[in-house]
Every structure is written in structure tokens, then in C-alpha cells.
C-alpha distance (Angstrom), angle and dihedral (degrees) to the residues before:
residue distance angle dihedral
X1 . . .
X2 4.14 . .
X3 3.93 87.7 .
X4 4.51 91.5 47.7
X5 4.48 83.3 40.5
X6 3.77 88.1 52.3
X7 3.81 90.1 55.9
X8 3.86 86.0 49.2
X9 3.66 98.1 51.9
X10 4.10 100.5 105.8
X11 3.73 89.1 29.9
X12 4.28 110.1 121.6
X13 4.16 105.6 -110.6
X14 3.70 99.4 15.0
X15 3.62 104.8 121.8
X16 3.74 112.4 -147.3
X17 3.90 98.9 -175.3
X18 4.02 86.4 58.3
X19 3.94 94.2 44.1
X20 3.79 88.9 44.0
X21 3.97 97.1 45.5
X22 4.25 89.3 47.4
X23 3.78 85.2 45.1
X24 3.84 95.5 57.8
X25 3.57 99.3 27.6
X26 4.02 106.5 41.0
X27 3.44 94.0 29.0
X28 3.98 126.5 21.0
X29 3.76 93.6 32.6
X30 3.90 105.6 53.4
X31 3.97 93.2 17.5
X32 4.11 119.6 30.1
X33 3.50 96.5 25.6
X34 3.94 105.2 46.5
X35 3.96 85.9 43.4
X36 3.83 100.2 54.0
X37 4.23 94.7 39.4
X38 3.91 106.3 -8.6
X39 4.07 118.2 -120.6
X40 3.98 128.7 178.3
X41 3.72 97.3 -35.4
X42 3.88 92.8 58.4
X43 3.74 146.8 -56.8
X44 3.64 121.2 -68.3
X45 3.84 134.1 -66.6
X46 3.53 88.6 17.7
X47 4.12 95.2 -59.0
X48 3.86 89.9 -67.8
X49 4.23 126.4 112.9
X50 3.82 110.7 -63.7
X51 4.04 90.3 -118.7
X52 3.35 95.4 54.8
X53 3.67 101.5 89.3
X54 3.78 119.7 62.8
X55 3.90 114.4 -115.3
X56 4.10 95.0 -98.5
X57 3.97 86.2 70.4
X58 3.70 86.8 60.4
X59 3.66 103.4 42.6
X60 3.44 96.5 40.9
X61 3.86 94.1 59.7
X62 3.85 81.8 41.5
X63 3.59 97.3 61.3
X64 4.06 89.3 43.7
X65 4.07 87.5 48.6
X66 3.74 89.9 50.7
X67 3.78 94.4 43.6
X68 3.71 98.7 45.7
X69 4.24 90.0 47.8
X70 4.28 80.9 57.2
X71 3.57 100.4 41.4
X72 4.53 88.6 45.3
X73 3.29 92.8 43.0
X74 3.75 87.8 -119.2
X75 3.85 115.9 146.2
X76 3.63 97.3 -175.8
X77 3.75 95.9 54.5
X78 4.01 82.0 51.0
X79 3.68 90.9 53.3
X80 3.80 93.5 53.4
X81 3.60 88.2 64.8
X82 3.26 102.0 45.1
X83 3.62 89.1 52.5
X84 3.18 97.9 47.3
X85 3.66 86.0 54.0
X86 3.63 88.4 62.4
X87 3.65 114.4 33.6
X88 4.11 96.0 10.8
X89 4.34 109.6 142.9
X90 3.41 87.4 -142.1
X91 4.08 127.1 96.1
X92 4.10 89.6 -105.8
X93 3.58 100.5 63.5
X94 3.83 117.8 98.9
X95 3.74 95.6 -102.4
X96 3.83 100.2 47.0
X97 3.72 98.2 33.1
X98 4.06 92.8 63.4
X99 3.68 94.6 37.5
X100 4.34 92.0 169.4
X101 3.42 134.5 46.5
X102 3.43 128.0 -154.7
X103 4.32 130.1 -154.2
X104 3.67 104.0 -92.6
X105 3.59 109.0 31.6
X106 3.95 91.9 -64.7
X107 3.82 120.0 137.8
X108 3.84 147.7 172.0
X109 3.50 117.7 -120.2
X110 3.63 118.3 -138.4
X111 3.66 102.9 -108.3
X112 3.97 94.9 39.7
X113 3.31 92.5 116.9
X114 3.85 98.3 44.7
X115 4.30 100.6 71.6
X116 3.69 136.2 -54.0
X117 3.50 96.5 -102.6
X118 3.90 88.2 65.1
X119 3.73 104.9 51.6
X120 3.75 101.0 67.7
């Protein structure tokens, strides 16, 4: 939704303040946020262990954390992304979500072993 609001920034009627306040409020807030490193709704990844979600779960609030800090204008809610990204506990950052390396560059994704559908 940030990604299809950024297209409709400059577009006559769309009201950014609106899309930016649900953004944060209804979404980042209670959902992105609390997943990826917990706040006042709860702790992270839903209060359970940190491995037991499957790396999509991360990256896919990621990529909504990331977007919504770009569409808001809000640099720190970028940077927890791309922290998270880097350092994150969770099977989606960088670290955890390639767990083996290979000689030559090769390496196994995280969810390789899970289905087809999930390693592309």
C-alpha cells in the first residue's frame, strides 16, 4: 500500500496526510514494528521464539517498514528496516536468512529446503 500511495502522491484528491497517518498508525505501529523488534503492543514476532517464523515473515514486514519510512517521510522508520536487514534476530535478516555458504559465491537460502515456491 506505501509503495501504490507513493505513486499517488502528486495525484489531484489523494490525500497524503490520511494515507500517511493509516500507514503509521493501522499498520507500522501495531503490525511492522512490534513484529520486527516488539514496542507497546507486544514483544516481537508475535511473543513466540525468534526462529520460529520462516524468513518471508521478516522480510515481508521489512519491505513494508522500509516503504512506509519513504512514503512518511520518516527516516528513522527507514532505518529500522534496514537494520533489521542487517543485524535483525529473526530468520529474514541477512545473516540468518543465508545460513550456508558455498566456495564460489554459492549459497543456500534459508527456506531452500521448505518448497519451490518459497526460494525465489
Amino acid at each position: 500500500m506505501a509503495n501504490a500511495a507513493e505513486l499517488m502522491r502528486d495525484y489531484p484528491g489523494f490525500n497524503v496526510e490520511q494515507m500517511q497517518d493509516m500507514l503509521l498508525t493501522v499498520f507500522y505501529k501495531p503490525l511492522n514494528e512490534r513484529f520486527l523488534i516488539g514496542n507497546e503492543y507486544g514483544n516481537s514476532h508475535n511473543d513466540s521464539y525468534i526462529q520460529n517464523y520462516w524468513a518471508n515473515w521478516d522480510l515481508s514486514n521489512m519491505a513494508a517498514t522500509i516503504a512506509i519510512g519513504i512514503f512518511c517521510d520518516r527516516r528513522d522508520i527507514y532505518d529500522i528496516g534496514v537494520e533489521y536487514f542487517k543485524n535483525g534476530a529473526g530468520n529474514g535478516s541477512i545473516y540468518n536468512a543465508i545460513p550456508f555458504l558455498h566456495p564460489d559465491g554459492l549459497a543456500q537460502w534459508q527456506e531452500s529446503g521448505r518448497d519451490q515456491a518459497h526460494i525465489n
